[in-house]
Structures are given as structure tokens and as C-alpha cells.
C-alpha positions in Angstrom: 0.0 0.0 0.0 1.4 3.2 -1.0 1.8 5.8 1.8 2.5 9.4 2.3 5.0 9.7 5.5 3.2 12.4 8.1 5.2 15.2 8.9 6.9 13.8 12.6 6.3 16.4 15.7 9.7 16.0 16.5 10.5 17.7 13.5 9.1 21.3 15.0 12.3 20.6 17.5 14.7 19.8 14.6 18.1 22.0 13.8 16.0 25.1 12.9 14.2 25.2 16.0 17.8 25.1 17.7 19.1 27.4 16.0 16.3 30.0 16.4 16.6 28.9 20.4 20.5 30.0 20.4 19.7 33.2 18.7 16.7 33.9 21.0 19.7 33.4 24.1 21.8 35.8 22.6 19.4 38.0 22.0 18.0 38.1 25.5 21.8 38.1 27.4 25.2 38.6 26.3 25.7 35.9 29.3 24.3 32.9 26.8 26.5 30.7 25.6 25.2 29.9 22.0 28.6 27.8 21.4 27.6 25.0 24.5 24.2 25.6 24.2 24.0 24.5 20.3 27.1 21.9 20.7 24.8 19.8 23.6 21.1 20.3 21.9 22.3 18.7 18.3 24.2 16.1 20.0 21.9 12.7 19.7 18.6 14.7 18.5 17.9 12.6 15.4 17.1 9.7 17.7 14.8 11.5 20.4 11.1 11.7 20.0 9.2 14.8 20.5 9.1 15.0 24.1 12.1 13.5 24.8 13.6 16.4 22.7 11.9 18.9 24.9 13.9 17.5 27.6 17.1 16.9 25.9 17.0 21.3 24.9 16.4 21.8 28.6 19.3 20.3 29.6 21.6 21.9 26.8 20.5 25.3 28.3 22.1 24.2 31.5 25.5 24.9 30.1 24.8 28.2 28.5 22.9 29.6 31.2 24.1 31.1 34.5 24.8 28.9 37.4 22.7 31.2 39.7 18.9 29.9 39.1 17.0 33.5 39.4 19.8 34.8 36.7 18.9 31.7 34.4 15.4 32.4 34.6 15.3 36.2 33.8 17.2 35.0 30.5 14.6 32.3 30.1 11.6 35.0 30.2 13.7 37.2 28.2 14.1 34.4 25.2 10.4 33.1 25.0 9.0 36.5 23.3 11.6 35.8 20.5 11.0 32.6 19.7 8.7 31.5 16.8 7.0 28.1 18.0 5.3 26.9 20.8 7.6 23.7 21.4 10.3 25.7 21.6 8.7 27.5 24.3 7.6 24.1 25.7 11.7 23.6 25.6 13.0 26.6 27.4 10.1 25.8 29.9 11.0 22.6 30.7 14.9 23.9 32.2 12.2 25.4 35.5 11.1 21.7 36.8 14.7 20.2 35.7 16.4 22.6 37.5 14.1 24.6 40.1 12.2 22.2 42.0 14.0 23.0 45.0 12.8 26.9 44.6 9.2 26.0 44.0 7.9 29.4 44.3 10.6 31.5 42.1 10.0 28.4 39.6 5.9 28.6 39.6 6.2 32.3 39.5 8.5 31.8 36.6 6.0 29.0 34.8 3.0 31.5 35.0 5.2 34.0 32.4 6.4 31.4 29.8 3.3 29.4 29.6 2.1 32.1 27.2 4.8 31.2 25.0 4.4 27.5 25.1 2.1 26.0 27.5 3.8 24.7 31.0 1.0 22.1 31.4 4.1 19.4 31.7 6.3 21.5 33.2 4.2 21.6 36.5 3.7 18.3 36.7 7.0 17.5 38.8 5.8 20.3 40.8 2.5 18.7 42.0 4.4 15.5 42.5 6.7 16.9 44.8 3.9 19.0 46.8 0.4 18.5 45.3 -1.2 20.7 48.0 1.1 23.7 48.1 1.1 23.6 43.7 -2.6 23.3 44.0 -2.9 26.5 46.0 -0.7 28.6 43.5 -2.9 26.9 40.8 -6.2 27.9 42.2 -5.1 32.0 42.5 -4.3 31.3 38.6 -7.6 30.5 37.7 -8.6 33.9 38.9 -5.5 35.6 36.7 -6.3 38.5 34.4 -4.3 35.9 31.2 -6.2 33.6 29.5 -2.9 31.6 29.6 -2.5 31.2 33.4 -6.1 30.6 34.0 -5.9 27.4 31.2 -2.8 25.7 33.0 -4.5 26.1 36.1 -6.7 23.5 34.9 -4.9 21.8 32.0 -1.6 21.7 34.5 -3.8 19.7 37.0 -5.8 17.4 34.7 -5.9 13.6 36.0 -4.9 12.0 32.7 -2.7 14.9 30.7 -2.3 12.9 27.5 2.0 12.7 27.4 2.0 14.2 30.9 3.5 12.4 33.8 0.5 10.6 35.8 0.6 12.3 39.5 -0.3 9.5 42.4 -2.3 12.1 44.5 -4.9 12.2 41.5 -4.8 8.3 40.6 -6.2 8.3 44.5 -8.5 11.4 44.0 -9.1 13.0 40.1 -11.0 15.6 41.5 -8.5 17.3 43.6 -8.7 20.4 41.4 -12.4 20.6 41.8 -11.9 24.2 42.9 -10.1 25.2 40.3 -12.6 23.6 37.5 -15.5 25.5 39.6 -14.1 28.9 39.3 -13.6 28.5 35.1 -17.3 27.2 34.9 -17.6 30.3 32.7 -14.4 31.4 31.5 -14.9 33.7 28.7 -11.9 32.3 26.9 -12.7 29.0 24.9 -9.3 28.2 25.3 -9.8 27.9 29.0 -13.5 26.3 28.6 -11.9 23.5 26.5 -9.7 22.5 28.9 -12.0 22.6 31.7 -13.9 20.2 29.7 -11.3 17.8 28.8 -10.1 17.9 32.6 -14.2 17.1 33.4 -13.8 14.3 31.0 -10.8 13.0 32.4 -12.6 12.6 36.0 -15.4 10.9 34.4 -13.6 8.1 33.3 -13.2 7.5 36.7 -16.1 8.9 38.6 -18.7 9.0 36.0 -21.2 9.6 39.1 -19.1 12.5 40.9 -19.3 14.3 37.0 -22.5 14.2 36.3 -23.7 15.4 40.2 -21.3 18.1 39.8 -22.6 19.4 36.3 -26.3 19.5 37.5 -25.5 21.6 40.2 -23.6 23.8 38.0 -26.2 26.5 35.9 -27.3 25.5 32.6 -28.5 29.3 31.8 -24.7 30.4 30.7 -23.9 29.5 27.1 -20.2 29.2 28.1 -20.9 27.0 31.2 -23.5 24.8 29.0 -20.7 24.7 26.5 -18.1 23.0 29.1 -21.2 20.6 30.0 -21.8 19.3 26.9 -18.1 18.7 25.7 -17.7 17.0 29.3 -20.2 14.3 29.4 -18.6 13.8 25.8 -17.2 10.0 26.6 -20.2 9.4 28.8 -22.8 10.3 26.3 -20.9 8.4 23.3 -21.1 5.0 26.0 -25.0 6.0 26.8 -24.9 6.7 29.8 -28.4 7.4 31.3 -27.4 10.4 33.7 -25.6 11.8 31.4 -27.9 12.1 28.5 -30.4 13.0 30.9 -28.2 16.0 31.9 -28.1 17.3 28.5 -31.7 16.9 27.5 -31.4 13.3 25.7 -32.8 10.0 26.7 -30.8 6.5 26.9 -33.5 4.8 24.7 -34.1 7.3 21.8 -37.6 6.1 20.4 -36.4 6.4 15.8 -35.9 4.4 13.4 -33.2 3.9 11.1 -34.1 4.2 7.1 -30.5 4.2 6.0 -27.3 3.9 7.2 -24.9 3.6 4.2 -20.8 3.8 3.1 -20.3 4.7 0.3 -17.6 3.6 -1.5 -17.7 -0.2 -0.3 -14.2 -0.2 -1.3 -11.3 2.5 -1.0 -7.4 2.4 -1.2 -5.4 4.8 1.7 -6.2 8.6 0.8 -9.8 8.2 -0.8 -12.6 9.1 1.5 -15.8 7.5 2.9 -18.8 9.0 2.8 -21.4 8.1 5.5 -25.1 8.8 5.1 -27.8 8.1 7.4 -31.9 8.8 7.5 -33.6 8.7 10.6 -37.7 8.7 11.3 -38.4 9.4 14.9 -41.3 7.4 16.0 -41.8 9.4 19.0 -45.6 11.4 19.7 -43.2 14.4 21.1 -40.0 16.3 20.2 -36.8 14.5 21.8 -33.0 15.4 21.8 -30.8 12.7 19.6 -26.9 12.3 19.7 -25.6 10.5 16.7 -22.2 9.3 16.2 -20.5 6.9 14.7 -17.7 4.2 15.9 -15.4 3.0 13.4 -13.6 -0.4 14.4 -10.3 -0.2 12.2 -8.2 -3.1 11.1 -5.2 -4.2 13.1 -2.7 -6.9 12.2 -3.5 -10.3 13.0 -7.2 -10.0 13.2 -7.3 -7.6 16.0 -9.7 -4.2 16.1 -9.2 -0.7 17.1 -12.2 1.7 17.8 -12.7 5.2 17.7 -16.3 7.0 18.1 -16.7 10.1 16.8 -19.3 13.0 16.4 -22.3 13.2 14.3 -24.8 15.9 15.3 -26.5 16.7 18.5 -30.2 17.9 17.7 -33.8 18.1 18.9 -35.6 15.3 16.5 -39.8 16.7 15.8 -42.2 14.0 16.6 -42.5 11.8 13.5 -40.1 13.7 11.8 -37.4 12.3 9.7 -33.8 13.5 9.5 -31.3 13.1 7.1 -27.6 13.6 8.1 -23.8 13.0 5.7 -20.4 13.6 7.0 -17.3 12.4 4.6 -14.1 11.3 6.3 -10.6 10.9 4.5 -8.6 7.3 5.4 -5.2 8.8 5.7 -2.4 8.1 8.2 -1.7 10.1 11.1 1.3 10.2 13.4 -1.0 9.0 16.1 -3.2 6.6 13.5 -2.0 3.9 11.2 -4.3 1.6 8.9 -4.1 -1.4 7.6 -5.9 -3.3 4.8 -8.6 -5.2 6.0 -12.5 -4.5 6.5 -13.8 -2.2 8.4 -17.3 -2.1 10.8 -18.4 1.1 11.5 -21.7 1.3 14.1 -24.2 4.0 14.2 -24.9 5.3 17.8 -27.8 7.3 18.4 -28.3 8.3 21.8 -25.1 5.9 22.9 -26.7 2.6 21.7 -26.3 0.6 18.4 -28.6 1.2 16.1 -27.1 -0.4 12.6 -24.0 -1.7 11.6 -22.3 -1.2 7.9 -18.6 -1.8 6.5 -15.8 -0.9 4.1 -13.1 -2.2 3.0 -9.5 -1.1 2.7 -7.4 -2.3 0.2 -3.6 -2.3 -0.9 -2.5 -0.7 -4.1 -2.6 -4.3 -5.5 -6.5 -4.3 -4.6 -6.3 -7.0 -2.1 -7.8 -6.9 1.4 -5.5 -7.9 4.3 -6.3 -10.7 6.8 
């Protein structure tokens, strides 16, 4: 099967990226020493991953920098402005856990600056391991700070299950320690901030699907930004029907339609070509009622196995006896986080969480065959 290479994250952190991180240095402080700094950050990058890169460009700063902490991080603050990417503010970020865990206040003071140059939401982690309580404190004046910024890594710094971040053992006990922070952004004006909120929500409910759902009904519905963060956290709840859930966003667990046509069309495509879904729904309800329709695609692994992925339809309110009629179109491609194989796939139509019909297409290799 032919295949077009993704570009590789680690690629924002290649040569260029050092190269614009020594000039930023210099730049900031004739005390930066591009000559060590460059010499350590190029030596074994090719091999590092993304994050692993992040790391390795904290430590080549180590050199360069001033052995007095507070000096290193006024050159730090001084760099981030004149850099051109966000991962290589992530970068210069990551030298304040490495090095300035033992001055946890000059260091968070430091973190709420750069994070909004590149976000510190894995830079704090080593802080919260160290002293959950005392980071949580800090975090929960952020979420009252004037910068859209600060107030998001107060919640996305905190979040239970930070996808690459380090897993912190005081939230694997209890993922709601941050509760008071996620309470005082209920109705952040910023959607950056709303959408973490809701991702952090999302992370508790995969553990206390019960605790989620309480504390969204006792939150106001009224406030379009607050209703916003509800729906988009009761995301994985609603997609595995639960009842509470549904029932906190208007929906019920056993939508009462029918399903006319649920169709992919074409039966057969090669890696590139999209799929084209098309359903047609008939309520057979006497009254209006809310339906959630998504789709979960079951792709084809090697050796027989499956991997599944839901995603989003349309949320609407469905007229009594009405019929709806509802096409998305999705490209097969590869990502850098999704691979596919030959092989056919079953995709299920969810309305309201449950199965409601089942169809398939299959991929094929350049050579037309499908895999086992």
C-alpha cells in the first residue's frame, strides 16, 4: 500500500528550532552561551522523540545559562517572546522543573510568564508530584488571573490523565483534587480555557462518571459558556450512553427512531480516498426528543485484532414523527497518532449511545487486495 509519511512532531524541535533557540539566548543576554548551548542540543537529537527532545533542549540550556537559578530564569523570560513556535517554548520551559524544583515558588512564579509562549501544562507536573497541595494553591489563584494563559494551565496543568504528561499519584487516589479550580472557570470567557476545563471534566469521568455528572447539574445551565463546558464533558459518557448523562443534556438512553439508511459509500477504498457516511432517521416518538448521533469505526489491526474510535455526528432536537437526514465524509489517511491497515472495516451508528445499525468498508492495498 502506497503511503504518504506524516510530517513527525519532532520535527518542530529539529536544527531550525535550535538554531532559532541560540539566537533567542543571545538575543536576550550577552551571558548565553550559543557555542555550548548549540554543541549539547544537536548532540543525539535525530534519535529522540518529540518530548524527549523537549527534555534533551532543557538540559543543553544548562550549560549556556548562568549557574545562579533566578539569573537563568530572567534570560529564560527574556528568550520566550523571540522565539517563533510553541515547542520551543515548551523547551525553554521545561529547564524550570529540571532545574528549580528545590525553589518551588521563584519556579511557579517563573511557569505562569512562559506558559504564554508555550504551554507549562508538563512542566508543572514534577511540581505537583513533589507538593500536590502547596502547587494546587498557587494553581487555584491562577484561575482567577487577568491571562487567558494562566487561568488554562490552572486546569490543564492539574488534569488527571494529561495525554504525554506524567500521571501524578495524588490524582490516581483522588481526580478531582482540582475541583476548585474547575469551579471557578465554569464560565471562563476564553474558549481556550472552557476546553480545557472540559477535557479535565472528561478526564474525572472516566473515573467517577457519578461525581461528573452530580457536579454538572448543580452547575447552571443558563450560561452559554458554562453549557458549552457541560456538553463537551459528558462527551465519553454520552458516546457509552450513559443514562445520567444524557439526561443532563436533554437526551434520553432509549431514543424512540428508526433507522431508514445507514450507508458507506464507497464499499471499497485504497489509503487517501474518503468514505462518505449517510444516514436517514424517522423518529417514531408522539413528542419532540433530543438525539446524539455518532458513529464508531472499528479499524483493522494486524492479526485479526480491532481498534475503535467514536466520533461526532450531530447533537439535535428530532420533531415528533419527523425524519432526518444527516452525511459527513471522512478521508482514510495516516496520522502520526493513526496507522491503517488493509482489512475490512465495521463502523456502528450510535444514536443516543446505543447501536442502532452496523455497515462496513473495506481497505485495500495498491494491489487491490484486502488484508487478513
Amino acid at each position: 500500500m502506497s503511503r504518504t509519511t506524516p510530517p513527525l512532531l519532532k520535527d518542530l524541535l529539529g536544527p531550525g528550532a535550535i538554531a532559532t533557540i541560540a539566537d533567542a539566548g543571545v538575543a536576550a543576554s550577552p551571558r548565553f552561551d550559543r557555542e555550548a548551548f548549540v554543541a549539547a542540543a544537536m548532540a543525539g537529537l535525530d534519535a529522540l522523540s518529540v518530548m524527549e527532545r523537549v527534555r534533551h533542549i532543557a538540559d543543553a540550556l544548562h550549560p549556556a545559562l548562568p549557574a545562579e537559578y533566578a539569573a537563568a530564569l530572567d534570560i529564560l523570560r527574556a528568550m520566550a517572546p523571540r522565539l517563533t513556535h510553541g515547542f520551543q517554548a515548551m523547551a525553554i520551559t521545561e529547564y524550570v522543573p529540571r532545574y528549580g524544583l528545590a525553589d518551588a515558588d521563584r519556579s511557579l512564579a517563573a511557569l505562569a510568564d512562559l506558559t504564554r509562549f508555550g504551554s507549562a501544562e508538563f512542566a508543572i507536573r514534577p511540581f505537583l508530584a513533589q507538593d500536590v497541595d502547596g502547587t494546587l494553591r498557587t494553581m487555584r489563584r491562577w484561575a482567577g488571573h487577568d491571562d487567558a494563559h494562566v487561568r488554562r494551565l490552572a486546569s490543564e496543568g492539574s488534569r488527571p490523565r494529561l495525554p504525554w504528561g506524567t500521571r501524578i499519584a495524588a490524582f490516581r487516589q483522588d481526580p478531582t483534587l482540582a475541583a476548585p479550580i474547575l469551579d471557578a472557570l465554569r464560565a471562563d470567557p476564553s474558549a481556550y480555557v472552557r476546553k480545557s476545563v472540559a477535557n479535565h471534566l472528561n478526564d474525572i469521568g472516566k473515573d467517577r462518571p457519578d461525581w461528573l455528572v452530580a457536579l454538572v447539574s448543580r452547575w447552571p445551565g443558563d450560561d452559554p459558556h458554562t453549557a458549552w463546558i457541560i456538553r463537551h464533558a459528558l462527551r465519553t459518557l454520552v458516546k457509552q450512553g450513559d443514562p445520567a448523562a444524557l439526561e443532563r443534556i436533554g437526551a434520553s438512553h432509549d431514543a424512540k427512531v428508526a433507522v431508514d439508511r445507514f450507508a458507506i459509500e464507497p464499499a471499497t477504498i485504497r489509503l487517501g480516498e474518503p468514505i462518505t457516511i449517510d444516514v436517514r432517521l424517522q423518529s417514531t416518538a408522539s413528542i419532540d426528543q433530543r438525539v446524539v448521533v455518532d458513529y464508531r469505526v472499528h479499524y483493522a489491526r494486524p492479526r485479526g485484532k480491532v481498534a475503535s474510535k467514536v466520533f461526532k455526528l450531530k447533537t439535535f432536537d428530532l420533531s415528533a414523527n419527523a425524519v432526518a437526514t444527516l452525511t459527513t465524509r471522512q478521508m482514510i489517511r495516516d496520522f502520526s497518532t493513526r496507522r491503517h491497515y488493509p482489512g475490512r472495516h465495521m463502523v456502528e451508528l450510535l444514536v443516543n449511545g446505543r447501536t442502532c445499525a452496523t455497515a462496513w468498508f473495506d481497505l485495500v492495498d495498491q494491489g487491490g487486495t484486502v488484508g487478513r
